[in-house]
C-alpha positions as CSV (number, residue, x, y, z in Angstrom):
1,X,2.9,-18.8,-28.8
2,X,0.1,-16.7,-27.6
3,X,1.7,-15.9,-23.9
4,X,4.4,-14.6,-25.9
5,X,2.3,-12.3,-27.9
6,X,0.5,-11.2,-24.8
7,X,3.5,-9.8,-23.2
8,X,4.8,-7.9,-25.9
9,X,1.2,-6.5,-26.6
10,X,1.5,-5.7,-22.7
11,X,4.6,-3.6,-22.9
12,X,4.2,-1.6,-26.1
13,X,0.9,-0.2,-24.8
14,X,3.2,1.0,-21.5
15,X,5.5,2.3,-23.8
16,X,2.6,4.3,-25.7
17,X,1.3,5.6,-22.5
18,X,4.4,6.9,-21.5
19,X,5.2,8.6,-25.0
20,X,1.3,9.7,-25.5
21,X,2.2,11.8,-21.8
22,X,5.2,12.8,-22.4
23,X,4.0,15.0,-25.6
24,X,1.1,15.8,-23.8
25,X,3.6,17.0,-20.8
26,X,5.4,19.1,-23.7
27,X,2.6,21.2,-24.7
28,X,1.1,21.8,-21.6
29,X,2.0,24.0,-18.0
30,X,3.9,21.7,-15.7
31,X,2.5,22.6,-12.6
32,X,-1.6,22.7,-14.4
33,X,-0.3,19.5,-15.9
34,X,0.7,17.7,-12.4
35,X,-3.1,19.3,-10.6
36,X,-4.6,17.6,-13.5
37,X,-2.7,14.0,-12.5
38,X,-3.4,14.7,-9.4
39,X,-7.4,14.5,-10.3
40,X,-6.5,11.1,-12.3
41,X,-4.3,9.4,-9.3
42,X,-7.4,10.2,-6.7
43,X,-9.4,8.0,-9.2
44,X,-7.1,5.3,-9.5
45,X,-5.1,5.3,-6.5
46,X,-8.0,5.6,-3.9
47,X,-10.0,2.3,-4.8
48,X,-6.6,0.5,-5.4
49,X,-5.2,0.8,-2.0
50,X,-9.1,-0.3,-1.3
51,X,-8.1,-3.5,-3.3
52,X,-4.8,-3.6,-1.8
53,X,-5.7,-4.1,1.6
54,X,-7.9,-7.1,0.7
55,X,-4.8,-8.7,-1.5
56,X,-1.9,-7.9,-0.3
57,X,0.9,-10.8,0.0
58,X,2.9,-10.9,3.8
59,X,6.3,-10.3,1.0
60,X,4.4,-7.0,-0.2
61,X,3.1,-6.1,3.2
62,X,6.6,-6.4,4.1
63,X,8.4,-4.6,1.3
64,X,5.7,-1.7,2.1
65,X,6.9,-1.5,5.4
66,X,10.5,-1.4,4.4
67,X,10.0,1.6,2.1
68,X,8.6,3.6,4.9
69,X,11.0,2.9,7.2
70,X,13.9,4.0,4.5
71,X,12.2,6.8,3.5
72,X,12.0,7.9,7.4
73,X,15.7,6.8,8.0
74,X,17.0,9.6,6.6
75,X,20.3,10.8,4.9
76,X,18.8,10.3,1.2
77,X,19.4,12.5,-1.6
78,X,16.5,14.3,-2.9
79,X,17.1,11.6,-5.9
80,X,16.5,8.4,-3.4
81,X,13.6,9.8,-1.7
82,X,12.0,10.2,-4.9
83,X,12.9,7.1,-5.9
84,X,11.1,5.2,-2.7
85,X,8.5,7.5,-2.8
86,X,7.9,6.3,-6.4
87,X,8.6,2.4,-5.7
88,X,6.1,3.0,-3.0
89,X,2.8,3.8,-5.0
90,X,4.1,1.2,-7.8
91,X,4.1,-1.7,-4.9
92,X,0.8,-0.4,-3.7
93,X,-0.6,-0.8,-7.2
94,X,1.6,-4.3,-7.3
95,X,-0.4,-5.4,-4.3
96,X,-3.7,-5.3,-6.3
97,X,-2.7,-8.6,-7.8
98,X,-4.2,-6.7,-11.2
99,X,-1.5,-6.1,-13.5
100,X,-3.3,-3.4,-15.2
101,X,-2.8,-1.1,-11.9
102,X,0.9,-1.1,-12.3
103,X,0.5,-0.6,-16.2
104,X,-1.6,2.7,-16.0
105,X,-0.2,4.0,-12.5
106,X,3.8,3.5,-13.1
107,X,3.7,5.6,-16.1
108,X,1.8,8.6,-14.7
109,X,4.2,8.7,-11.7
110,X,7.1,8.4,-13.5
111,X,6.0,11.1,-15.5
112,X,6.3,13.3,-12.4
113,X,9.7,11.9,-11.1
114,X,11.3,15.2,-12.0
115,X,8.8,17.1,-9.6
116,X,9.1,14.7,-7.2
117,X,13.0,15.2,-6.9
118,X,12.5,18.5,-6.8
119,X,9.7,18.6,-3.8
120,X,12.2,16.3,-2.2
121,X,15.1,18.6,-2.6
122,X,12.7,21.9,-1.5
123,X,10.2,20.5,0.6
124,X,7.7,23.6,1.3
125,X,5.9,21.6,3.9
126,X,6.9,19.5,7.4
127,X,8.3,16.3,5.8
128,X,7.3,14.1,8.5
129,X,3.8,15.2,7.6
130,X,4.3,12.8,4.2
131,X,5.6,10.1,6.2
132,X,2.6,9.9,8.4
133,X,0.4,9.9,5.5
134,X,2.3,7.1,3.6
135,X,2.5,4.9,7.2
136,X,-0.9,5.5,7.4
137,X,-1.6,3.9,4.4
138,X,0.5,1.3,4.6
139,X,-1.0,0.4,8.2
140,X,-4.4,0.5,7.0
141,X,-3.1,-2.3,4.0
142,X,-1.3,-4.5,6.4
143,X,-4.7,-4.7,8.8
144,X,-6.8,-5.3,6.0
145,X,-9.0,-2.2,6.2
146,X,-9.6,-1.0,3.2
147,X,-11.7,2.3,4.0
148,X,-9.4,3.2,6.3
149,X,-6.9,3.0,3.3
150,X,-9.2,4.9,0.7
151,X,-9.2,7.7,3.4
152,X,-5.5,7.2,4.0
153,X,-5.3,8.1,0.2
154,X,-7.7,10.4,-0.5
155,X,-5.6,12.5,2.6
156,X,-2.0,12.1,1.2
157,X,-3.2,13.1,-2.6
158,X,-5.0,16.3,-1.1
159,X,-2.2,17.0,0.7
160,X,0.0,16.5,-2.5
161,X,-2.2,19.3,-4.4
162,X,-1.9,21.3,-2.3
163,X,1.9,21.8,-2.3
164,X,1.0,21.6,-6.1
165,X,-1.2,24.7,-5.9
166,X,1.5,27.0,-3.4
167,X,4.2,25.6,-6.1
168,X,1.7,27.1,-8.6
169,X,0.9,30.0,-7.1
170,X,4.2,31.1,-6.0
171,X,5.5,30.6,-9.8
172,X,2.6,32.9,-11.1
173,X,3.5,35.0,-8.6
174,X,7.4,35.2,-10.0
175,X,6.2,35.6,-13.5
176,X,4.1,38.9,-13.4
């Protein structure tokens, strides 16, 4: 049948994007590597929360919610923070209704799942202050207001770079 072509067509090209980063991961710095999916994500992830707030289900509204408050409970391995943080963004990108959101965005973050767990594990920053920033989001999706979640986003990725760049710094700094 055609559906069933569709779907298969669906997950190879997932597959390829994952594989087509992870070479281009391989040749490349890390850290220069994550600044540069930084740059894509504020692309993608900014109007998509926009999109978001408008079509959001209650269930997805709720499972939002839930992340947060797990991720703000506590007594997580760096792992399982990573984890939540990652399921987070993915049901933010579900809640477009577009399949093609999940399909670009869950690749790129799980390309950085490994820096992830390791930001957990070292946090250089006030971890509350990432919490704040992904409630804020969230809040701005369950009322609806999607400018107030573009700016939500646009906050927590510039936040995110710029652990990015002291991470980057500090490892220049260690190799001279």
């Amino acid at each position: 049948s055609t559906t069933g072509s569709v779907v298969s067509v669906r997950l190879a090209d997932f597959n390829m994007v994952s594989r087509s980063l992870q070479t281009y991961m391989q040749l490349t710095n890390q850290v220069d590597f994550e600044i540069r999916l930084n740059e894509v994500r504020r692309v993608l992830e900014v109007e998509l929360v926009a999109l978001a707030a408008g079509r959001a289900t209650p269930e997805q509204r709720l499972q939002l919610r839930q992340i947060c408050e797990q991720m703000r409970a506590g007594g997580k391995t760096a792992q399982q923070m990573a984890e939540l943080d990652f399921r987070l963004h993915v049901t933010l990108a579900e809640a477009t209704q577009n399949d093609l959101f999940k399909i670009l965005l869950a690749p790129l973050i799980d390309q950085l799942r490994d820096h992830i767990i390791l930001t957990w594990e070292d946090f250089p920053r006030p971890v509350n202050l990432v919490f704040d920033q992904h409630e804020a989001i969230v809040a701005a999706v369950e009322s609806g207001d999607a400018e107030a979640a573009r700016q939500a986003m646009i906050k927590h990725l510039a936040f995110s770079r710029e652990v990015l760049e002291d991470i980057s710094k500090s490892h220049k700094g260690n190799d001279s």
